[in-house]
N, C-alpha and C positions, 0 to 999 in steps of 0.2 A: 160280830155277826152281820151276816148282809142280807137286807130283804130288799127284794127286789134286785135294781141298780144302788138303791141308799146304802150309805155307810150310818152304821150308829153311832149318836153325838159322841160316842165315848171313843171310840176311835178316830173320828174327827179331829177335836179335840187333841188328842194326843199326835197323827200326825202332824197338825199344824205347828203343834209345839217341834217336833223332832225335823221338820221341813225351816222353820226359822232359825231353828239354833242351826242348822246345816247351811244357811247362807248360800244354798245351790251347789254343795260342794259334796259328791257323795263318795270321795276318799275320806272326807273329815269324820272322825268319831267324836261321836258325842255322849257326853257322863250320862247317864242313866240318871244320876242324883243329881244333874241340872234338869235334864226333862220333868224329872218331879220334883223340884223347888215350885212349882206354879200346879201342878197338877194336887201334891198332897196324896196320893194314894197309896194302899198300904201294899207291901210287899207280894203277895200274893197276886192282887190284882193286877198292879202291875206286872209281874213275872208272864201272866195269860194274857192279856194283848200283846206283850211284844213278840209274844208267840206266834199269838196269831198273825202278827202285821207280817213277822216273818214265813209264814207259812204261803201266805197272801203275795210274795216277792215285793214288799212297799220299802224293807228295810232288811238290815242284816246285824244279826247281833256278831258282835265282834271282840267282848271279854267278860269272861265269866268272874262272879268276885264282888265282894264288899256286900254293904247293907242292903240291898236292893237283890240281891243274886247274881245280876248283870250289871256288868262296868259300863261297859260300851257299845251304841251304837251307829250305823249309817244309813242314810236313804240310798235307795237305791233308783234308775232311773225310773224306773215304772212308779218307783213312791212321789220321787218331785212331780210326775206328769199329774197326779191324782192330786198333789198337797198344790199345785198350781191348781188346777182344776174347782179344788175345794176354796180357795183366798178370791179364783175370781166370781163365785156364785155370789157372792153378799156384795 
């Protein structure tokens, strides 16, 4: 959800995760079930932000499948501009 220009911690949060494991690379997919080694979140929850981030063009889900619903995903440019944006505020 976005109020205002803010992002909510919870998407925060999880892009920073999906921006580090992507190393600036947004051909590289990344495990859905490494994003949530450090998040912890349950299936559902996580299934609705990556919806959303995709909706949002921040990332692109990229395989369906396993315990999560989603295998894999990518940032996309407009996500590293925001996941940079977001690492230099603090």
């Amino acid at each position: 959800m976005i109020i205002g220009s803010e992002f909510s911690k919870k998407y925060q949060r999880i892009l920073k995760e999906i921006g580090s494991l992507s190393q600036q690379d947004t051909s590289k997919q990344i495990p859905v079930k490494k994003i949530n080694a450090t998040l912890e979140w349950d299936r559902t929850e996580i299934k609705h932000v990556l919806e959303y981030l995709q909706e949002l063009g921040l990332i692109n889900i990229k395989t369906i499948g396993g315990p999560l619903l989603y295998g894999h995903v990518s940032i996309t440019e407009s996500g590293l501009k925001k996941y940079e944006s977001l690492i230099n505020r603090y």
